[in-house]
C-alpha positions in Angstrom: 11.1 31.1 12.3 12.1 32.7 15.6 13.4 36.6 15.2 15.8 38.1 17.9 15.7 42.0 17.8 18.5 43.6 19.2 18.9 47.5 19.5 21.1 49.6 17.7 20.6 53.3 18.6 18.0 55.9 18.6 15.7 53.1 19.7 15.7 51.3 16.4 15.6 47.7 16.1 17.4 44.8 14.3 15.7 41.6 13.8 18.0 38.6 13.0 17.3 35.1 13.3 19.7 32.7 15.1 21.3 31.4 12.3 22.3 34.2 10.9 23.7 35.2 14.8 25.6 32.1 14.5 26.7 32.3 11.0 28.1 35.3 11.8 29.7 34.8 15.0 31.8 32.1 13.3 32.5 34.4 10.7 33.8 37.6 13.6 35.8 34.2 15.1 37.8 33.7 11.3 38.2 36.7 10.7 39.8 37.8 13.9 42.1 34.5 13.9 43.1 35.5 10.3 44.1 39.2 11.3 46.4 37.7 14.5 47.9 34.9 12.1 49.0 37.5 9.6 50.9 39.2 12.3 54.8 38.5 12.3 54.7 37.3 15.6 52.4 34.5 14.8 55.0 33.2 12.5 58.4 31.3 13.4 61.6 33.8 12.8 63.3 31.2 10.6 59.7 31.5 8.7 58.4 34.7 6.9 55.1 36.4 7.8 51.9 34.7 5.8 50.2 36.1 3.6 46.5 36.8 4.6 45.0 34.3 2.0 47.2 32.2 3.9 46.4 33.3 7.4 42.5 33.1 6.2 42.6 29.8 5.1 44.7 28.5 8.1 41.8 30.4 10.8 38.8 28.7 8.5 40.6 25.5 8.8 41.2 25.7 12.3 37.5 27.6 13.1 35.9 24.9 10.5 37.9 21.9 12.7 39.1 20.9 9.4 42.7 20.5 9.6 43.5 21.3 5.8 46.9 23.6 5.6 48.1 25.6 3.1 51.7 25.8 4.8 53.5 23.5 7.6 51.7 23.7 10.2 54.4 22.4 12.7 57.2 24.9 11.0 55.4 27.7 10.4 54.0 29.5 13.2 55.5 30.3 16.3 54.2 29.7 20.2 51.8 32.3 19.3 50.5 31.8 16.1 49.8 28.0 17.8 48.2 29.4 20.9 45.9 31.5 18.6 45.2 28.1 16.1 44.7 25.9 19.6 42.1 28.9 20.8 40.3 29.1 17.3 40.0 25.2 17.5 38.3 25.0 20.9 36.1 27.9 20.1 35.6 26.8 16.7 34.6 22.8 18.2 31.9 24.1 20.8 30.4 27.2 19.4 31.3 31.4 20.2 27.9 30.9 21.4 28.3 28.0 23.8 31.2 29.4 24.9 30.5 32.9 25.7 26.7 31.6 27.5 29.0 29.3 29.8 31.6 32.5 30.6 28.1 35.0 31.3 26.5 32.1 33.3 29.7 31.6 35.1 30.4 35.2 36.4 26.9 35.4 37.3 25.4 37.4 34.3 21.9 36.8 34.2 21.0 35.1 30.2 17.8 36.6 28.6 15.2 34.5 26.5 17.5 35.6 23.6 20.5 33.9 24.9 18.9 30.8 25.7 17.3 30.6 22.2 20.7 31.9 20.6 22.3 28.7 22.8 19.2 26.4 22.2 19.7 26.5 18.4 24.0 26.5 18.6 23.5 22.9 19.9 20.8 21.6 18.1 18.6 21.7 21.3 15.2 20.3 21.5 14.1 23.0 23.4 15.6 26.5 25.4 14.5 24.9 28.6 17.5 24.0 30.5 20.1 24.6 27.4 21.7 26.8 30.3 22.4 23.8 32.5 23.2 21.5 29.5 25.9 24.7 28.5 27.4 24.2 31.7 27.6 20.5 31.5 28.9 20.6 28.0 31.8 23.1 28.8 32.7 21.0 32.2 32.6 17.7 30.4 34.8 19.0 27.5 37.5 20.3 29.4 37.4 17.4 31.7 37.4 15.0 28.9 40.8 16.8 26.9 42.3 17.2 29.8 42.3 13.0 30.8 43.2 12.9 27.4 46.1 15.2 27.6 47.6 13.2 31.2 47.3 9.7 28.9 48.9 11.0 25.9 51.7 12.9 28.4 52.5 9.1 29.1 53.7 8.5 25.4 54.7 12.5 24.5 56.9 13.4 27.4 59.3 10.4 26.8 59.4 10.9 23.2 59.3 14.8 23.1 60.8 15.9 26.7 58.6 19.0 28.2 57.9 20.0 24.7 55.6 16.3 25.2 53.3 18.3 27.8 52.1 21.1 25.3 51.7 18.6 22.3 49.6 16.6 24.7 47.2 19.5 25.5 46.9 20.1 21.9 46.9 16.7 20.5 43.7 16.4 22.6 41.9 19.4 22.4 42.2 18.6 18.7 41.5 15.5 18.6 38.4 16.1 20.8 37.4 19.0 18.9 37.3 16.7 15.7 40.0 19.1 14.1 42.8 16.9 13.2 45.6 19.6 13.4 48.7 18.7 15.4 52.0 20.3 16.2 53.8 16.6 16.0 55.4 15.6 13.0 56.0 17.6 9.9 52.9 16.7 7.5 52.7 13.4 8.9 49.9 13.4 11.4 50.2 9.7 13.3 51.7 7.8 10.7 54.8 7.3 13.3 52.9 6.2 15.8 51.0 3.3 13.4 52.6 0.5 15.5 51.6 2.5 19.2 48.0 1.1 20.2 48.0 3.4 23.2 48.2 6.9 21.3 46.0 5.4 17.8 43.0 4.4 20.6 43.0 7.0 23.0 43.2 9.7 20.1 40.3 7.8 18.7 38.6 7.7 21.8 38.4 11.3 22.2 37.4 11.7 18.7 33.9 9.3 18.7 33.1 11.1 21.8 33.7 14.4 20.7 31.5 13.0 17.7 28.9 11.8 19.6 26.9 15.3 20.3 25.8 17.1 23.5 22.4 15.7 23.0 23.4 12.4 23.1 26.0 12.9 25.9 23.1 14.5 28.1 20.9 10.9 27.5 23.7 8.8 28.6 24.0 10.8 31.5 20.8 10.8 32.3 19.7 6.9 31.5 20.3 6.4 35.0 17.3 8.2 35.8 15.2 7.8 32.6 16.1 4.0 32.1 16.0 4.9 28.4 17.5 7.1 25.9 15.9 9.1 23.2 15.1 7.8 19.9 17.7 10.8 18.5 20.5 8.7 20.6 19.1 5.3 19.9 19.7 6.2 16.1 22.9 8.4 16.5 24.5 5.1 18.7 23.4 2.4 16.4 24.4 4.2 13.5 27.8 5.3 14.5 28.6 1.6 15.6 27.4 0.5 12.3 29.8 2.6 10.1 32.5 2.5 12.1 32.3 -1.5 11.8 32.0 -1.4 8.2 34.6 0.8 8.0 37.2 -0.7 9.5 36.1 -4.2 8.0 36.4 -2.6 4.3 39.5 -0.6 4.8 40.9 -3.6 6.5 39.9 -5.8 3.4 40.9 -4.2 1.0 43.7 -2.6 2.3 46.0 -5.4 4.2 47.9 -6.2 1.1 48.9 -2.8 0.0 52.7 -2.4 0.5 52.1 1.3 1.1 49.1 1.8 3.7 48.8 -1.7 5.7 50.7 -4.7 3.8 54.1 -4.9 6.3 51.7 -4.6 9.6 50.8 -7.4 11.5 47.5 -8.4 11.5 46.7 -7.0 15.1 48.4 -3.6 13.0 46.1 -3.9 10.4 43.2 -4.3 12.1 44.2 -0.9 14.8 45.0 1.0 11.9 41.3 -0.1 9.8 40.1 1.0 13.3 41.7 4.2 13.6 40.7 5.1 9.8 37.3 4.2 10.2 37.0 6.7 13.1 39.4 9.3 11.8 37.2 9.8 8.2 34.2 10.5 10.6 35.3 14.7 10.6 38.3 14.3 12.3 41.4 14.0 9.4 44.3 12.5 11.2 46.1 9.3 9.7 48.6 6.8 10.7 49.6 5.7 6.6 49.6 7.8 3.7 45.9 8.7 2.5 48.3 8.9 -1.2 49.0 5.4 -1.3 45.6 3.9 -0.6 43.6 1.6 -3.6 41.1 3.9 -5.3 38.2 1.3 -3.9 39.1 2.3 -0.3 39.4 6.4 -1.3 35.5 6.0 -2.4 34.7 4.3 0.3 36.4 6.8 2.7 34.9 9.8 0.7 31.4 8.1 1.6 32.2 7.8 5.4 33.1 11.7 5.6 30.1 12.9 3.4 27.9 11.3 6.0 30.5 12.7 9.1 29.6 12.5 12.8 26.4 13.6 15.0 24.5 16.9 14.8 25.6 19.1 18.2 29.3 17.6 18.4 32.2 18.6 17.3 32.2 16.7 13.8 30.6 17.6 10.6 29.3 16.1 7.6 25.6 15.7 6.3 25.5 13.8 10.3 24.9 10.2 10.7 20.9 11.1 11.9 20.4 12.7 8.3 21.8 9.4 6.8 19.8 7.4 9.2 16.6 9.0 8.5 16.4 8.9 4.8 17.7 5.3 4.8 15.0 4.7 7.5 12.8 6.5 4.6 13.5 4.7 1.6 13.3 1.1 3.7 9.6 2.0 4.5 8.6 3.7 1.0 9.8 0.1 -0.6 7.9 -2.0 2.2 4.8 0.0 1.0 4.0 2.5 3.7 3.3 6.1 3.7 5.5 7.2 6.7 9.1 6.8 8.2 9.4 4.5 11.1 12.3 4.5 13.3 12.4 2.2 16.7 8.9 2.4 16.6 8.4 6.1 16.0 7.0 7.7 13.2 9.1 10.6 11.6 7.5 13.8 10.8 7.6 14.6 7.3 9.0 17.8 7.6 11.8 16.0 9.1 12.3 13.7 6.2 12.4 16.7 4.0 14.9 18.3 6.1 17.1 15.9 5.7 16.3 15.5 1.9 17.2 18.9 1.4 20.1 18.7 3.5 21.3 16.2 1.1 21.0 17.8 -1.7 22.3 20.8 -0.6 25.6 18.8 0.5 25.7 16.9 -2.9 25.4 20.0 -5.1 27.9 22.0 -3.3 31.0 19.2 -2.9 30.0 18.9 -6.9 29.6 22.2 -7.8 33.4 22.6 -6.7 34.6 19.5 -7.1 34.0 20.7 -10.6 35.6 23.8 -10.2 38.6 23.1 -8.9 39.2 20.4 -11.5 38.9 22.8 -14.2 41.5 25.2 -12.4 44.0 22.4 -11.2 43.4 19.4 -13.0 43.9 16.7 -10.4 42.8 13.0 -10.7 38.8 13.1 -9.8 39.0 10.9 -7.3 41.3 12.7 -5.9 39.8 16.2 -6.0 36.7 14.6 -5.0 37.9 13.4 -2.0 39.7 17.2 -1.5 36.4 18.8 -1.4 34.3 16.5 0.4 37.3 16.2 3.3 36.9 20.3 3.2 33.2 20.1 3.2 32.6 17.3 6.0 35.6 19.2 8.0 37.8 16.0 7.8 40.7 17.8 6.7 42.7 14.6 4.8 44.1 15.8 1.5 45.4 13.3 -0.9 46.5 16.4 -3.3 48.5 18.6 -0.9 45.9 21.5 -0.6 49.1 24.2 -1.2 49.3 22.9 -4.1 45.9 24.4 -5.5 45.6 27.6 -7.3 44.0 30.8 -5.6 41.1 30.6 -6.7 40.5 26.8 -5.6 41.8 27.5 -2.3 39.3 30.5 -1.7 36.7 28.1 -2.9 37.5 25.4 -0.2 37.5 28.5 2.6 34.3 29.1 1.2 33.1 25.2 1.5 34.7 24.3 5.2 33.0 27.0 6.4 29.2 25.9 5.1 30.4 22.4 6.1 31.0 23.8 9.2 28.1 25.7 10.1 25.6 23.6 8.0 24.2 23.7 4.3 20.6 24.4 5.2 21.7 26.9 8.2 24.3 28.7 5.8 21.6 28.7 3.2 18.3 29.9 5.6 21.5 32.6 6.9 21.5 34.1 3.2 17.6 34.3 2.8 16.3 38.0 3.1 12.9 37.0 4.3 12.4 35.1 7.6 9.0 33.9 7.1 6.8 32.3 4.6 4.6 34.9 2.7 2.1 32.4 0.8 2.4 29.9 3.8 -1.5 30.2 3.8 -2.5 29.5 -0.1 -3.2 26.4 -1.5 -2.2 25.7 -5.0 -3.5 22.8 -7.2 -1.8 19.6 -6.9 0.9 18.8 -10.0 0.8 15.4 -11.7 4.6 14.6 -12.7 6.1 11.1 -13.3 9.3 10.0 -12.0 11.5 6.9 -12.0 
């Protein structure tokens, strides 16, 4: 693995490898967000000061593009405490990294082999050649992007809202962009009054698949002109995003339409939007336009596996990402047709590949148990229910069928603790936590273990 060193003083040296640089950069991010959130001036005046468990939680959240609350989100904090929470979002969606390269590259700072590496491996990055150039088209397309999506949703806001319609536009977008699901609009209620609006329900999902989609994949498309073709990583995150989203909105439409309390008294055109808009919505970004409480317990497992598997790698989405899904699907489809290696489109994947996204996996799987269990012994919840807290918190989808302020200390601390490895990444938050960087006994050869499974 790659080591950065960096010097301290007295010409000593630090070596740290990027993903502990970016660990910790999200880290400095929450932690600063929480100290200006516990301030009294990041709270209304009708509202007392948060505590900083609260403020914590609500700069995770907002870091993690979750969208979980602890306290009203539209109540509680004044212009402020919402410009902070707006800021934590957009720097929490692209990466401290991404962002501060673009700012050094944009005042004319000159960005060392360290940088590029640093930037190559915040957005998953084939390579460091030309990250700098893709960091400048990422930052230009992003705010270009919310910003179109801010003058469409003006259209529907300002009439409804008055000026107050401009700033909820802005924000609306950036979050919905960002994958975050946090919005100033409706006390607790997300979209679920705009459930009959087509125009707010697909432009909001709009920005949320392509804020899903990843840089990588934004970069093909952008280039296919010139290429005439896309990379396999596209090829797979396109075909697998259209697949899921279809079968999610055909099983939430299915088995939903007849419930009085999420579809039943919307016309089928209504139904069908609204299937849509879930379907999308569970993919890391966590708003909804009908109560998540009032949906069949068929549809909650369906929607806890849609936000396990989350959005592309490099976006703004989490998740175990649809390429991990892909890949091991891709895997287990070969192994049964009797061959020794992965194909996908006609490409053979590496092994070390498959692994990674085996341990990824498992990784995912053990931690949304591990607290799943947890908080169920604090709080006692309904399993499904609890189930589908933690793995919302985990794939940053931020739906919560429990009322996450309802949860004990201890289970909220736990969840801080699980957006934020959803966020950065199981394996990345894991490799972050390892004392040694390389392999000592990569060379040795050990004797070859006979075990039977299945």
């Amino acid at each position: 693995m790659v080591k950065l060193q960096f010097k301290i003083k007295n010409n000593k040296y630090i070596s740290l490898e990027p993903t502990k640089i970016i660990v910790f950069s999200f880290l400095a991010v929450i932690f600063c967000g929480a100290f200006l959130l516990n301030l009294p001036i990041a709270s209304n005046p009708g509202q007392p000061p948060v505590n900083f468990l609260t403020a914590l939680f609500t700069a995770t959240s907002a870091t993690c593009v979750t969208g979980l609350g602890v306290v009203d989100i539209a109540t509680q904090w004044s212009g402020f405490g919402r410009m902070v929470i707006i800021l934590l979002v957009q720097i929490g969606g692209l990466g401290l990294v991404t962002i501060t390269t673009f700012f050094s590259v944009l005042l004319g700072k000159k960005v060392g082999i360290k940088g590029q590496i640093l930037a190559q491996e915040s957005l998953n990055h084939f390579s460091s050649v030309g990250v700098l150039k893709l960091i400048k088209r990422v930052i230009s397309i992003t705010f270009f992007i919310e910003f179109i999506g801010a003058v469409i949703l003006s259209i529907k806001f300002i009439p409804r809202y008055g000026l107050r319609g401009i700033y909820l536009s802005f924000f609306h977008s950036i979050s919905a962009f960002c994958n975050a699901g946090i919005n100033f609009i409706d006390n607790y209620q997300s979209l679920t009054n705009f459930k009959n609006d087509p125009f707010v329900l697909l432009t909001t999902s709009s920005l949320i698949v392509i804020g899903g989609l990843g840089f990588l994949v934004w970069k093909d498309i952008y280039e296919f002109r010139k290429n005439k073709q896309f990379f396999v990583h596209t090829k797979v995150v396109l075909v697998s995003t259209t697949i899921l989203l279809v079968l999610g909105t055909l099983s939430i439409f299915i088995f939903e339409h007849n419930n009085p309390y999420t579809l039943g008294n919307l016309s089928i055109p209504g139904k069908l939007l609204n299937s849509y808009f879930h379907s999308v919505s569970l993919r890391t970004a966590g708003f909804y336009s009908f109560p998540i409480s009032g949906m069949y317990e068929i549809t909650r497992v369906i929607s806890i596996l849609l936000m396990f598997i989350g959005a592309s790698p490099g976006s703004t989405g989490g998740g175990i990402k649809v390429t991990t899904f892909a890949i091991i699907i891709a895997a287990i489809y070969s192994h049964t047709r009797g061959r020794d290696d992965t194909i996908v489109f006609k490409h053979k994947i590496p092994y070390n590949l498959v692994f990674k996204a085996l341990t990824i996996i498992g990784l995912s799987f053990i931690i949304v148990i591990t607290v799943t269990t947890l908080v169920l012994a604090i709080d006692g919840f309904p399993f499904i229910d609890t189930l589908y807290e933690i793995t919302a918190a985990f794939s940053t989808v931020g739906i919560s069928p429990i009322g996450t302020s309802n949860l004990h200390t201890v289970s909220k601390i736990a969840i801080i603790i699980t957006m934020f490895i959803g966020r950065v990444g199981p394996l990345t938050f894991a490799l972050s936590l390892s004392l040694r960087g390389g392999r000592k006994n990569e060379d040795l050869i050990y004797p070859e273990a006979k075990i039977v499974v299945g």
